[in-house]
N, C-alpha and C positions, 0 to 999 in steps of 0.2 A: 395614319388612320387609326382612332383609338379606337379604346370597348368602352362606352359609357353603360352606367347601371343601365335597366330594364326600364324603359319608360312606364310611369301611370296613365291611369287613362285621361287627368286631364291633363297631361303634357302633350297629346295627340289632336286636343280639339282644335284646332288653328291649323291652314295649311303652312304660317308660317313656323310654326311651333317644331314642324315636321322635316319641313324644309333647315332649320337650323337646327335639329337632329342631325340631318343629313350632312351640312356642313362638315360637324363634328367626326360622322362617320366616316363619310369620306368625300374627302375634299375636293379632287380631282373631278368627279361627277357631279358632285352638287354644284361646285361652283357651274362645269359647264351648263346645267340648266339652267345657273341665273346670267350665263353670258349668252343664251340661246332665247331666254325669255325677252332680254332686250333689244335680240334682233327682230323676235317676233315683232315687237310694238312701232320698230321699224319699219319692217312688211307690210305692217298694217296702215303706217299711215303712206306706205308708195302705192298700195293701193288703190286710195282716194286721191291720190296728187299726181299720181302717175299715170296716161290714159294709153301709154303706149302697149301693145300686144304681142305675144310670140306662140305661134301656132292658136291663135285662134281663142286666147285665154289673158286675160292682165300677165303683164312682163314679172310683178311681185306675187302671184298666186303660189305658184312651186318653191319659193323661199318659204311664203307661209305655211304652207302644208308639210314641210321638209324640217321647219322650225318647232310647230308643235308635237310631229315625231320627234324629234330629239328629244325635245324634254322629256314628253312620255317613258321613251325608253331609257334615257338617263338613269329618272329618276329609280324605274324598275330594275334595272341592273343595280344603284344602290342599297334597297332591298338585298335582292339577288345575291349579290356577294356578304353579306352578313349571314349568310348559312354557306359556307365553307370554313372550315374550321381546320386549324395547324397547317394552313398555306398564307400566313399573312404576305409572304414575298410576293407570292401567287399574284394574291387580291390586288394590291400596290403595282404590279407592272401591268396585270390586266387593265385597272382604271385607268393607269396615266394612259397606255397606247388606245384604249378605248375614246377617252375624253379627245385626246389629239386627232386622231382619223377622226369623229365626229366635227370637230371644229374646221377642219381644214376641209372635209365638204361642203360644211355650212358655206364658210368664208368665199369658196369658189362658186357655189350655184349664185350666192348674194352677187357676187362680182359680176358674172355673167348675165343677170338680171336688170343691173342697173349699170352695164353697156347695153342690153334692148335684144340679148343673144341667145339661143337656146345652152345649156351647160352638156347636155348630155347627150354622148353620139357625136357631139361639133368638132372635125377636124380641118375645118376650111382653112385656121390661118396656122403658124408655126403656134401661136400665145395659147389660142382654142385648143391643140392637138396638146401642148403643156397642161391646162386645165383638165381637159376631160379625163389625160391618163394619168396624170395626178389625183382625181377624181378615183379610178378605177383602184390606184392602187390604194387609197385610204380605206376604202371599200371591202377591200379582197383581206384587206389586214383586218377590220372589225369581223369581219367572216369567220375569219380562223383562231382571233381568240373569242368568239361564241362555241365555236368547236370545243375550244380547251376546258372552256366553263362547264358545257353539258356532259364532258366527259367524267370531269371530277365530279359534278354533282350526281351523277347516274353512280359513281364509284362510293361516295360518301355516305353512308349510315347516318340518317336524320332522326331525330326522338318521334317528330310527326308523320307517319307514312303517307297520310292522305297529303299533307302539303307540299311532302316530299317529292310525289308523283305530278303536283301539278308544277313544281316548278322544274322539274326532270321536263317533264313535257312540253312545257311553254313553250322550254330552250331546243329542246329536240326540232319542234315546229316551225321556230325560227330560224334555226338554221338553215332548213327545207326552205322555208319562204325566203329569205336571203342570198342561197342559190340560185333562186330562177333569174334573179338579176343577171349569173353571168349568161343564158340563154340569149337577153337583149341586146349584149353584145357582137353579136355576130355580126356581118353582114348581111342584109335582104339580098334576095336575089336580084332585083332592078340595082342596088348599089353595085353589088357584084359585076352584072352587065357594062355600069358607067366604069367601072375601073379596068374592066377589059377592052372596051373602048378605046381606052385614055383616057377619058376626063378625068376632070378634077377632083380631089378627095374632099366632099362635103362634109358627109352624114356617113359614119359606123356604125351600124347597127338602129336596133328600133323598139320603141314599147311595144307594139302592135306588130299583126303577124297577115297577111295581105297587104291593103292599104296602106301608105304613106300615113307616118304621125301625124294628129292634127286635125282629122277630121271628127263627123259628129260625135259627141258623148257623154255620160251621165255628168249631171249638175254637178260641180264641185271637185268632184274625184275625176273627172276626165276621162273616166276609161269609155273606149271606143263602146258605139253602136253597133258597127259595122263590119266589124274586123274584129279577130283573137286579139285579148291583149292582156300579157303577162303581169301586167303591173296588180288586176284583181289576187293571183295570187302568193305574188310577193308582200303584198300589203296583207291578207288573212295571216300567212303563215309567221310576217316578225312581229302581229298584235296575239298573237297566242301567249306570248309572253303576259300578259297581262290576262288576255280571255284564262287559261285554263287554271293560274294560281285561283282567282275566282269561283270559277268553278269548282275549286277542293276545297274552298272556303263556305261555300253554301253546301255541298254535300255533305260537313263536316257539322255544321249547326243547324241544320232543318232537322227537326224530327222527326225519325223515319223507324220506327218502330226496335223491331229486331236485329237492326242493322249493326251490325261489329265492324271496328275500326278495318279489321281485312276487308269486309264489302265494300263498304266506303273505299277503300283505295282500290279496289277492282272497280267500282263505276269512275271513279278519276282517271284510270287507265284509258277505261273504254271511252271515254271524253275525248283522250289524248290519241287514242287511236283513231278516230273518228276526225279530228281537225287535222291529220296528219291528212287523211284521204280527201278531206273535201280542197286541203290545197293541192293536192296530188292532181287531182281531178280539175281543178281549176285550171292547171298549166298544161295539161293535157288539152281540155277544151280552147284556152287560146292558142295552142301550136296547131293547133286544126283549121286556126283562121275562125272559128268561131266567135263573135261577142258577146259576153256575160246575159245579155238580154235576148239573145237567139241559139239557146241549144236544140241541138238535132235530137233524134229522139233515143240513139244512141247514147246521146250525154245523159239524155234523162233518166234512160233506164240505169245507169250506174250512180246518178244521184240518187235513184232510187233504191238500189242495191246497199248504197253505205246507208242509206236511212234506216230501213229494213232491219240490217244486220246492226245497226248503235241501237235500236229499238229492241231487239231482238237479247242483244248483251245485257245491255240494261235491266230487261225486266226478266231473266232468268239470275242477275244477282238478287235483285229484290226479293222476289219470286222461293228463292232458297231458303232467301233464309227466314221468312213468314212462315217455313215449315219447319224451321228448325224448332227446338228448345230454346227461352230466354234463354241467351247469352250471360254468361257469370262477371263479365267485362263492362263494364259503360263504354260506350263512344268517346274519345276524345274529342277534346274541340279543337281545332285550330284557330291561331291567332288572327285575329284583325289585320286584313294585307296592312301593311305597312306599319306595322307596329313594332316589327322587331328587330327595329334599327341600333343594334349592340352590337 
């Protein structure tokens, strides 16, 4: 993984330009986006050629939606690790075990997909029970080195504070959301019942907290109508990775008058603190057996509560410092997400 100079701005206008940045950067990750992007093309065309279903959705849906996550993320952990500085070993064993537990899930839901099979939760046969906890354990290792990143990064002194906080935060947020996966895990209580039983070992665990996987739910993302289901906030909490560097990226170039580089990273915070709570509260609401589209009014009044109170943060930093004195300081800017692949 080199240091190439400081790209210009027109070596950034192409996404291929950026992508073979990346290459350069680091090779482990990039490459796995472009070994990820030609699985997508493959999902895509099973598809159209494939009519078979599993729970109630195309058998190639979840490789595609698991495909374009990866790259996503990939990509951002690329970024990502080009602000940790004098941990090159760091950087290099995080990617390669990163890029590997990414491929090796991919590799298994693909497989499981095009046997016609669910991948996850499936212990029915000796091969399935192989898969899925080989599954769990690539999982549980992407987990803990997200821990190790947002450790050093929360430890590490960045020149930019407001970007610092959004990428401290992302990962913070991710972690949280990446956790509730091990929630899924468990067994339901109806499983629990069949194995005290005797029966047979089907299904460990479940996306959904009531009802059986499978039934009705939102276009595309699948999550239940009907029933809690954890998968809303595992999916907020590892895109925060992306939502809140963003967001320190627009706090940092919008014109906001009196605002000093400290305000700005205290609304970055309160951002960070705020995506923290609504995944908090998302998995609270599906362990309730709630579905995303039917909160009780308990739920709503604490959706109300973080509103409230990020409304409330926000416009008392603002608020501040419209009374203060110009500041003697200008605002920094931060950089263009992706731009500071060195």
């Amino acid at each position: 993984m080199t240091s190439p100079a400081p790209p210009t701005p027109s070596a950034l206008k192409t996404p291929a330009s950026l992508l073979a940045r990346a290459v350069r950067t680091n090779p482990p990750l990039a490459l796995t986006t472009l070994l990820t992007a030609v699985v997508l093309l493959v999902c895509l065309v099973g598809l159209v050629a494939d009519p078979r279903q599993v729970l109630g959705e195309p058998t190639w849906l979840k490789p595609t939606k698991f495909a374009v996550s990866i790259c996503v993320y990939s990509l951002t952990l690329v970024w990502f690790l080009t602000y940790v500085r004098g941990r090159r070993r760091l950087v290099v064993t995080v990617s390669w075990i990163v890029a590997a537990a990414l491929l090796v899930e991919l590799a298994l839901i693909v497989l499981q997909s095009a046997r016609g099979l669910r991948s996850h939760f499936n212990v029915s046969t000796p091969l399935d029970q192989t898969v899925y906890f080989t599954m769990a354990g690539a999982i549980a290792t992407l987990w803990a080195t997200n821990v190790v990143l947002a450790v050093v990064l929360l430890a590490q002194r960045l020149d930019d504070p407001v970007l610092a906080w959004g990428l401290r935060g992302g990962l913070v947020v991710a972690v949280v959301g990446m956790a509730v996966a091990f929630l899924m895990t468990d067994p339901t209580p109806t499983q629990l019942e069949a194995l005290r039983a005797g029966g047979d070992r089907v299904l460990i665990g479940a996306h959904t907290v009531g009802p059986a996987d499978g039934g009705p739910g939102l276009p595309l993302l699948g999550w239940s109508t009907v029933a809690g289901d954890l998968r809303a906030a595992h999916f907020i909490g590892i895109h925060a990775m992306q939502a809140l560097p963003l967001v320190a990226w627009l706090v940092a170039v919008v014109p906001a008058g009196r605002l000093t580089v400290r305000d700005r990273t205290r609304l970055v915070q309160v951002a960070g603190c705020a995506a923290l709570a609504v995944v908090l509260l998302l998995a609270w609401q599906a362990l309730r057996g709630q579905p995303l589209t039917g909160p009780d009014t308990l739920t709503l009044a604490v959706a109300a509560a973080i509103a409230l109170g990020t409304l409330t943060a926000a416009a008392t930093v603002v608020l501040t410092a419209r009374r203060r004195t110009p500041p003697s300081e200008p605002a920094r800017q931060s950089p263009t997400p992706g731009a500071h692949l060195d």
